[in-house]
Every structure is written in C-alpha cells, then in structure tokens.
N, C-alpha and C positions, 0 to 999 in steps of 0.2 A: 472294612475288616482287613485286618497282615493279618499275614500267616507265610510261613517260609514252605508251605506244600501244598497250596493253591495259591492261583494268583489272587491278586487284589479285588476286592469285591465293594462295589459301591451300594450297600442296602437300605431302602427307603422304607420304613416301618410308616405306614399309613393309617387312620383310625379308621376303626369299626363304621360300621353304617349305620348309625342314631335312628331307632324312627319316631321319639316320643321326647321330646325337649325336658329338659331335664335342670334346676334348677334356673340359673341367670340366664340359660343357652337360649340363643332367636330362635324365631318359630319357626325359622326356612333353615335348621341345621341339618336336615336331611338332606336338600339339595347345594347345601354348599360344602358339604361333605362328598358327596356326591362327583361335585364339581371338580372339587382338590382332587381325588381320585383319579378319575377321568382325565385329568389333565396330565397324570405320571403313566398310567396305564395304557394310553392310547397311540404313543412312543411305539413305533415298530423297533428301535435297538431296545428295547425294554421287556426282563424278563419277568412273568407274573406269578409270582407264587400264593397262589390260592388256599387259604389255611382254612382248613372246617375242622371242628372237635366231630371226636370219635361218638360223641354221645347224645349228636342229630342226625337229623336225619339230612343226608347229602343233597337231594331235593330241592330241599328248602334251602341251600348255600347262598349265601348275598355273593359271598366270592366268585364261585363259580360261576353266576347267576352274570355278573357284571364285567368278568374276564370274557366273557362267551361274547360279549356287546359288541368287546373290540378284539377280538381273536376266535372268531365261529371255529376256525379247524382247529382249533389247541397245540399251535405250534409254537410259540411259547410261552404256554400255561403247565406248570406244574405243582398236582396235588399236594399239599401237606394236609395229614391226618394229627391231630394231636389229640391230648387225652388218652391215649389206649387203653394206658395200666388203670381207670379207673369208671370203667364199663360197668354197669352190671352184671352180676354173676349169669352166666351161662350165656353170654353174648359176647363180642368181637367183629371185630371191623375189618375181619380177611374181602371181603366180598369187594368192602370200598379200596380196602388196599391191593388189588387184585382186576381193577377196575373193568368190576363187571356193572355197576350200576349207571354211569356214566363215564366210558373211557376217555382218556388224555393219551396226548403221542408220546409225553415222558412220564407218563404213570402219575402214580402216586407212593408216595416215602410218609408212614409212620415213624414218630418222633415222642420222645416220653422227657417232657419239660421238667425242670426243678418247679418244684409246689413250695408255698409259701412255707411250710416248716422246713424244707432245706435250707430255703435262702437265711431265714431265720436263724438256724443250724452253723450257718456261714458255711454250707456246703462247698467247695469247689467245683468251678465247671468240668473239671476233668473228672471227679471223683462223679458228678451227675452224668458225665458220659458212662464212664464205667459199671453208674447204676443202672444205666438204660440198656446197654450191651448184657448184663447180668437177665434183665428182667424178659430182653426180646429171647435169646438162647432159651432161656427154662419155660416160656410160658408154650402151654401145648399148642395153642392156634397161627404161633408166631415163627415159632421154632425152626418150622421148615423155612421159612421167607425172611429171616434176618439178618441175613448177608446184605437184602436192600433195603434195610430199617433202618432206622438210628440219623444221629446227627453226623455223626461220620461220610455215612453213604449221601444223605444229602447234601455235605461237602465237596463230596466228589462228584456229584451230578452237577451240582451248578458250577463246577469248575470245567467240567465236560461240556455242558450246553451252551456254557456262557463263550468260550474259544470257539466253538463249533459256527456261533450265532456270529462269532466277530467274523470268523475264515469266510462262511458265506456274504457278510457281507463288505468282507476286505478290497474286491477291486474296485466298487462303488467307492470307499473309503480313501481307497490311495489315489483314484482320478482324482478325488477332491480337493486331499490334500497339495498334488503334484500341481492342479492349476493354482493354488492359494498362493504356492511357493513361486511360480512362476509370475505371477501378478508382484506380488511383494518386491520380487527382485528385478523386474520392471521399475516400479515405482522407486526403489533405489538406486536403479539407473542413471535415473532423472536429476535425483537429487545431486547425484555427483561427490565429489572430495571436495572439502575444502582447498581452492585454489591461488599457491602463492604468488608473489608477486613477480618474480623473477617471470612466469608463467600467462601472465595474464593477457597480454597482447596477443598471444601464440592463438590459446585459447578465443579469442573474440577473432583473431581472423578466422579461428574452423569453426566456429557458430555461423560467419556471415557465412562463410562460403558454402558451406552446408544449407544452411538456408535458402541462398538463393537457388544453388541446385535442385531444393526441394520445389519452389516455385517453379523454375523450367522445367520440369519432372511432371509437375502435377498440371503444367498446358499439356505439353506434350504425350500425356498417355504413358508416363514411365512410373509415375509414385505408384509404390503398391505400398496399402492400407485398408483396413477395414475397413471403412467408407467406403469403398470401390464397390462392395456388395452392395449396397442400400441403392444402386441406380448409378446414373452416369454423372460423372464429375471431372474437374476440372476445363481440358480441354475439347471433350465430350460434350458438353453443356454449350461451348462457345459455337461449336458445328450445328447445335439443335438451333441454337439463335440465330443463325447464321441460313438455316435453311429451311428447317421446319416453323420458326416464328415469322422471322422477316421475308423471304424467301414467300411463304404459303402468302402474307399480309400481300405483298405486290401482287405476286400474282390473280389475286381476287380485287385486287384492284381495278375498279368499271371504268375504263374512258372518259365515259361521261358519265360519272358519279357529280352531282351537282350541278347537272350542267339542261338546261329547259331549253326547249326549242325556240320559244319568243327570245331568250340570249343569241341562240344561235342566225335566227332569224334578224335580229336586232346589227348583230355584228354585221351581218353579209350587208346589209340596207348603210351600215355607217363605215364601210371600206367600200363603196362606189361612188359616195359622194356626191356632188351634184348631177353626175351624168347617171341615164340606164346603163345598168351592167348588163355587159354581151355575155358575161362567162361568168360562172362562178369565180369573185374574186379569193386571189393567191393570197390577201393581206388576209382577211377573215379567219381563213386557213390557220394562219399562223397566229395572231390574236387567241384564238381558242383553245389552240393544243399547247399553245406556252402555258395556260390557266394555268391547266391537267398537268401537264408536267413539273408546276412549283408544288403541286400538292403531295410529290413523292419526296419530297425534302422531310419533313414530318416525320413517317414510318422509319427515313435514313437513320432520324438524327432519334428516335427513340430504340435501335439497335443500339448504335453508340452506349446509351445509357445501360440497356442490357448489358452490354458487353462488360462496360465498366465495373456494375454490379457483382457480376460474373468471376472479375477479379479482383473485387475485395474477398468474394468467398474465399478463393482460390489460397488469398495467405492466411487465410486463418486454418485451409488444409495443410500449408506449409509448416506449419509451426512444431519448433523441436520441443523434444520431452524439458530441455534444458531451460527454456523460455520462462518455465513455469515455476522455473527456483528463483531466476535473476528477472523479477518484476521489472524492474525499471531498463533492463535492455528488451525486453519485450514491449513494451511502449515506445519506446525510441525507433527500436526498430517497427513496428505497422507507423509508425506517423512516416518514418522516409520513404516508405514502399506507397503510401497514399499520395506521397507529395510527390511523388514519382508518374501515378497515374493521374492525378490533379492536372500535373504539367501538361501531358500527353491527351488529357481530355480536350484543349483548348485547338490546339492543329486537326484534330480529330473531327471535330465539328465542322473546322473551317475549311477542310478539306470537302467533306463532304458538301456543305452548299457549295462549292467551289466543282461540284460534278453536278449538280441540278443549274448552277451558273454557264456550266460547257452547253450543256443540253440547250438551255433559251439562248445561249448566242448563235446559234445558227442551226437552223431546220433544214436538215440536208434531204431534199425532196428527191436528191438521186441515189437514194440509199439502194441497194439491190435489193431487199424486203421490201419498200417500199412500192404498195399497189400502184401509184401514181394517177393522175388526173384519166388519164383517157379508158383505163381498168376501172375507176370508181364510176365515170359516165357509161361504162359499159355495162356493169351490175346494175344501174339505177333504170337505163333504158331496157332490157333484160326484166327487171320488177318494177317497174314504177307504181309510184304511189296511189294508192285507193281512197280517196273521203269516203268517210266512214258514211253508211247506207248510200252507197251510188253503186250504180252498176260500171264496170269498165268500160272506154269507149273500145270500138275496133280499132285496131294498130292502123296509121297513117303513112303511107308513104314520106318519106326525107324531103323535104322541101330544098331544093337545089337554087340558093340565088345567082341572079346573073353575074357573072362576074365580071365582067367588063364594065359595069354600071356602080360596083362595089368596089370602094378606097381599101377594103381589108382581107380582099378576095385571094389573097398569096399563103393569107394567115390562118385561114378556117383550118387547113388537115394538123397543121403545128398546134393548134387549143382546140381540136375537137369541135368546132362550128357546128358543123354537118351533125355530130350524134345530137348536139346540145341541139338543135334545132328540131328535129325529131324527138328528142325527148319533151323538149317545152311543149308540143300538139299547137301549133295556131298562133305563139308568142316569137314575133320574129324578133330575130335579133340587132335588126337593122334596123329596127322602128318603120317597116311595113307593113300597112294595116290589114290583119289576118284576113281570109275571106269569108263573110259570112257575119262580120262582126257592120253593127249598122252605129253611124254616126249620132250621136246625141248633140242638139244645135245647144249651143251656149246662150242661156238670158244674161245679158246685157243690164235687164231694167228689172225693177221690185214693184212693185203696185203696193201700197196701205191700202189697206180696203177702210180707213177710218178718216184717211184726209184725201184719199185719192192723188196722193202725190209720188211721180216715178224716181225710185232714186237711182242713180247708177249703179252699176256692182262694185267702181271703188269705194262708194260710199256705202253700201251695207257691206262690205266686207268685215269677215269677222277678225276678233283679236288672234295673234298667234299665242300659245300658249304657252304656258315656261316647260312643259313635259310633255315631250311626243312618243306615244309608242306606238307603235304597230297595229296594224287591225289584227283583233284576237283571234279573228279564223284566217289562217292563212290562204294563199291561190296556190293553185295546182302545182305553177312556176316553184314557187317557195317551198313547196315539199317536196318537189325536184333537187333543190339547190341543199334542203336539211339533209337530204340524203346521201347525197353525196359529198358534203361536209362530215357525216356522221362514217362515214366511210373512211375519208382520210384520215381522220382524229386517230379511229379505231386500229389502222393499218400502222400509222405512224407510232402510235402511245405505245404498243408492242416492241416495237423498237428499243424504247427508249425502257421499258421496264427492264428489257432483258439485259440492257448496258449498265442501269441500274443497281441491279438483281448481281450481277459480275462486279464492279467495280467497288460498289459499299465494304463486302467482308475484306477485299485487300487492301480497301483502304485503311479499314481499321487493324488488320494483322499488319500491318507497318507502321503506322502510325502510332497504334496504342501497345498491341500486345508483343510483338516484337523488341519493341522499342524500351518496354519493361523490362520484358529476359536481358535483353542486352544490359542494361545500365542500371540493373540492380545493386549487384557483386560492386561497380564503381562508385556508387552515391554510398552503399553502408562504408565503403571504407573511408571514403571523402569527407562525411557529414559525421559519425562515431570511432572512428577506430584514430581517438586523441587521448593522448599517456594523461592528462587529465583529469579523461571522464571513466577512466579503466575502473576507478574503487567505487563511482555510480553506479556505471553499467553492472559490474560484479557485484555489486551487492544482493547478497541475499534474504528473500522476508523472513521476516521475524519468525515465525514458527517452523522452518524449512531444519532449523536443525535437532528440535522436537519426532518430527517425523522422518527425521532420517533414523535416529535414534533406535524410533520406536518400530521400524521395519526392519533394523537389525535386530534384533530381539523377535520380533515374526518369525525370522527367516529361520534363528535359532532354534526356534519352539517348531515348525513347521517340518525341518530336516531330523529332527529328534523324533517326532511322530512317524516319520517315512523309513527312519532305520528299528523302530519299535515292530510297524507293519511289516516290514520285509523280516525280521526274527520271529515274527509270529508265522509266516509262511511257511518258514521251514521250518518249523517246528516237526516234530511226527506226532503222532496220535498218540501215543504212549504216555499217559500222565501219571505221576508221580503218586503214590497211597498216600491217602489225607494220616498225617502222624494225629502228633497233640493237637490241640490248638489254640492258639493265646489270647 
C-alpha cells in the first residue's frame, strides 16, 4: 500500500480458517491453512491484525484464538471489528470495541466495509470512507467513540505501531545491518581492482612480502586473527611440541624399558670372556646403556615430523585475503614454502641422529651427574639383594686379602675390591675357595650298568650346543652385579635425556624453523617473481569478477538501509493526519 500520509505498508491478506472441505479442496485444508498462517504470524517484526465481524460472538474468534498462540500479551495484535452498520436492531459492539470482553494493548478499531451493492454501484473508496465517517458520527452507540472508528484511524494506528515496532526494534536492526556491510566490504577487499600491467610486479613483491611476514608473525606470536581465540596457534603449538609432547614422552621414558635381566645378565657373562670377572665389567656397562640410548632417536625424529606438520598449518594461517582471487599464485606460492620445509626436513633428521650419534661415541663415565661405580657399589651393599622367600643373612664382616700374596693388591681401593668383596658374602674375587664351601671330587669314569664298561669323561662328554644361555635362576653374585648395572644405566640414561630434551628443539628452531623465516621472502622472489609468469600468477578465477560485482551492489543496498534507519531515528513522534487515500 502508497499513500503520501503514511508510510509504506506491506499487507498480507491471509485466508479464513476452513474447517469443512469444500468442493475439490484436501481433506487436511485445515491444517494447511493453518500452517500458511502460522508461518506469517509467528514473525516477531510481524503485525497481526485480528478481524472478527461485529455479529459473533468474540469468544469464538479463530483470529484471536490463533494470534494469542504466538502473541499471549497482545503486543502486536490489533482488533478489527467489522460489520457494525449491520447489527441487529437494538444491539452494537461498544463493549468489544471498548475492549471489555477480551482486551488488546492496541485496542480495537471498528471499520464499516463497502458491501457488495456499493462495489456493484462502482462506489469509490473515498466516497465508502465518507459513508463510514457519515454512519460512525450519527449512530447513537458510536458517536461518542468515532474519533478511533473508521478506516482512517486505523490508518493512523498502523502507521503509529508499525515505526513504534521498527524504533524498538532498530538497534538490533542496525548491528545487523552495520556487520553485513562490514563483511561485504571485507570480502571486496579481497577482491581487489583490477591490476594493470605497468603494476603487476609492484604488486607480487607486497603479496610475497606480506606473506612472508605473515608466516614470521604467525611463529612468532605476532599475527593477530580470529583463530587466536580458538586455542593456541602457530608458534604456540611448536613450544607445546616442544615441551609438553616430546618433552613429557622422554621424560617418561624407563632406562630399561625393554630391557630383562637374563639380557643384562647375559652381557655382564659376554664382556668377561674367558676369565672370572673380579668387578663388574665397564664393557657391559656400556653395551647396554648405548641400547637405551639409540632408542631416544625415534621420539627425536617423530618431533621433527610434528614440528614440520606444525608448519604446514602455520601457512595456511598465513594466507592473504588476496590469495583467494589469484588462484594460481596461491598454489605456486604453498608448493615453494613446502619445498622450502621439504629441504630443511632432510638436515633436520640428520642432525638429530647425528646427536643420538654424539651420545654412543663416547660414555663420559666422568660426568659430574654421574653416580659412578664406587656410589652404585655403595647403594647395592647398602640394599642388597633378597631371593625371593629367603630370609637375609647377617651382614659379614669385609674380607681383607693379603696383600702381599695378591698380583692386584695396589688396585682394590681404585675399582672398589674391598666393597665388591663384601658385597659378593663368600665369592672371592681372587678365586679363593670361600670357607665353608666343601669340595665336590670330580668322576673321571661312567659305569653302563648294561655292558659294564667304564668310559672316560672325554668320552662321555656331551655335545656343546649351538645356544648357550644362562641358568634361569640367577646367584646371589648376579643380582649383585644386576644391580648395580641397573644403577648406572639409570644414573647415566638421565643424563643423556636431559642433553636430549635440550638439544632436539634447537636443533630444529635452526635447522627447520628459522631457517624457513629466514629464506622465505628469498625463494618466492627467486623461484615466481619472473615478467613472464606475472599474467599466471595474476590471473584471476573465472567467477571473481561476478562477485565482486555482486558485493558492490550489497554494499549499495546495505548503506541505503543504514541512512533509511538512521532517518527513521530521528524522526519525532509527531505523525502526519492520514488525508485521502489512494
């Protein structure tokens, strides 16, 4: 509806509520009536105008009945009464227009329609206004109340409620629109101008360089973007890998994870070789803890691949709005920044075995950390070992050999003899036979009990075997010696985690990630920024100039709507008398 004395009015004439199917109509036209309804009405910007004839009973209203559904307070539901002028004699509808039967927050407004012999008549809507104003003035029950009768005054109410309903709800309306416009003009950002040629090289050096700055930005903790909220990102992420993944993985790392005592057992028995060992051999030692120590290569080098991972995400945070116009320099460029970290993956790795490499060249047994031999035989004689259901013996005084009689007697306080001696209980180290311990006579000779013939013991001797292991229950000596093996492993592998645990992240912040930052900016210029590939790179996709188009025209429509709100603001409340209307 125009009209030059209210605003514009957009009215949706809705059908009646069917309840009895009525020639070709489905049998479900109630509820798809219903439906259609309910789907305009239930609009919070939506005003409802509720129409009941003057000559039911209000009660019974399908309108009201169905406004109430989705509007319980009636704030914006108002009554139309129609029919008035054709009441039965001695009856009128002051009471409903008056809304005492069931009140509304904007009333109700009787209205007196052209009837089918006017339209017929080819009455005029002005001359049917005129008749209505004519008929509310003279009728006696109307008379006093017709100032808010007629179609006039319902003109002027819904010109009143309809601005009232926009003002309240205008600052919801204009955040709205102010972010739409805000995005649109983003998104034309992106797009960019058309770029000529004289231009184009200018342009791809401030895309590289921008870019790359965006990559150093986004290690370093400087890109600020929405993604920063969502959790930690860029160089953030390489510190959690760095300390909280690889970091936690070593340090839960057991000494001897893999590692059985019959191994340990095994070693000690094949680093003394033909002769008794006096002392826990120093070869053993190191045989074992070099195992342990190659198996921290593994967790290095699956950091590495974090890390790497890490910075591929990293350039897809880099990425400019502009990337997204010029496809094909957007591919060119992530393939140089991969062949960039591709490169840098390879020293990466190599460096890293090349620090589990330092570590098994040489077991520095004089580390200041390190317990050392004569501290591990101290703890072990200190606790020595219990077989399981024995009871302990009583602690033995140190067996002191003579030393004048002993080739090694200068060397015991230098390797610990004297503890080691005490700790073995009765196992000399000299091959003196313990006291207490009874000689068992060697047979010589076999008896057959079946031919009665003696054989020597070279001749029944048995075959040697291809696989010798160890008796499975160890001596007392051997859980001496586990233990203090288990000792230095443990004391030493510490060591070696914590050089570890230090040396892997800066190898890779030099090797990988630095080395990235640095020789970014250099490779995009070196490998794309050639006068040949300039109308590749710049090419824009095929639909890029559709939607640039089409966000000019947004942005149009979007600024139109923002200076419409902002004139409706200041508006005053002061509305204009409804005149004619056309």
């Amino acid at each position: 509806i125009f009209s030059p004395h209210v605003i514009d009015l957009t009215l949706i004439d809705l059908p009646g509520l069917t309840k009895v199917p009525v020639g070709d109509q489905p049998a479900d036209i109630e509820s798809q009536i219903r439906n259609l309804v309910m789907r305009y009405i239930q609009r919070k910007n939506c005003l409802i105008l509720a129409v009941t004839a003057a000559n039911t009973d209000l009660a019974n209203s399908d309108a009201l009945r169905i406004a109430r559904d989705v509007d319980p307070q009636g704030e914006r539901t108002i009554g139309v009464i129609t029919k008035i002028d054709i009441m039965d004699e001695g009856t009128d509808a002051l009471e409903m227009l008056e809304g005492k039967m069931y009140p509304l927050k904007h009333g109700y407004i009787g209205v007196v329609c052209r009837s089918q012999k006017d339209i017929q008549a080819k009455r005029t809507i002005r001359q049917a206004v005129d008749k209505e104003m004519d008929f509310l003035s003279k009728h006696p029950a109307y008379r006093t109340i017709y100032p808010r009768c007629g179609t006039k005054y319902l003109a002027t109410t819904l010109n009143r409620v309809l601005v009232n309903h926009i003002r309240e709800t205008l600052p919801e309306f204009k955040m709205k629109i102010v972010k739409l416009l805000t995005s649109a003009e983003q998104e034309l950002l992106g797009y960019g101008d058309t770029i000529g040629k004289s231009n184009q090289g200018a342009s791809l050096l401030h895309l590289f360089s921008t870019f790359a700055r965006n990559f150093a930005d986004a290690i370093d903790g400087k890109l600020t973007s929405d993604v920063s909220s969502n959790g930690l990102t860029g160089g953030a992420r390489i510190h959690y890998i760095f300390h909280d993944i690889f970091g936690a993985e070593v340090k839960q790392f057991d000494a001897c994870r893999g590692l059985t005592d019959n191994e340990i057992r095994q070693a000690i028995r094949n680093a003394t070789g033909p002769r008794a060992s006096l002392f826990v051999p120093e070869a053993a030692f190191e045989i074992i803890v070099k195992k342990q120590i190659a198996q921290l290569e593994e967790p290095a080098l699956r950091c590495v691949d974090q890390v790497n991972e890490e910075l591929q995400r990293v350039i897809m945070q880099s990425e400019l709005p502009e990337m997204q116009r010029f496809v094909n320099m957007r591919e060119k460029v992530f393939e140089v920044v991969r062949s960039i970290l591709k490169n840098c993956l390879g020293p990466t790795n190599q460096m890293i075995a090349n620090l589990i490499q330092i570590e098994l060249a040489y077991i520095n047994t004089n580390h200041p950390d390190f317990i050392g031999g004569s501290r591990a035989i101290a703890e072990a004689r200190d606790h020595p070992p219990v077989p399981t259901g024995q009871i302990p013996p009583p602690p033995q005084p140190p067996v002191v050999p003579n030393r004048a009689s002993s080739p090694s007697a200068d060397n015991e306080s230098a390797g610990g003899a004297m503890g080691m001696s005490a700790l073995l209980n009765g196992f000399s180290i000299f091959g003196k036979k313990p006291e207490g311990v009874v000689d068992v006579p060697r047979r010589h000779a076999v008896s057959d009990p079946n031919d009665g013939v003696e054989f020597t013991a070279r001749q029944g001797m048995m075959s040697m075997p291809a696989v010798i292991m160890p008796n499975p229950v160890p001596t007392e000596r051997e859980r001496c010696e586990m233990k203090i093996i288990k000792s230095l492993i443990y004391s030493y592998f510490n060591i070696v985690k914590k050089n570890i645990m230090d040396a892997v992240p800066k190898t890779i912040m030099y090797f990988m990630v630095n080395t990235a930052k640095e020789n970014l900016h250099r490779e995009l210029v070196k490998n794309l920024y050639r006068e040949d590939m300039y109308p590749v790179l710049l090419q824009e996709h095929e639909d890029i100039g559709v939607r640039r188009k089409r966000c000019h025209e947004m942005i149009q429509v979007l600024r139109k709507a923002l200076e419409m709100l902002n004139s409706l603001r200041d508006q005053s409340d002061q509305f204009c008398p409804p005149g004619r209307l056309t």
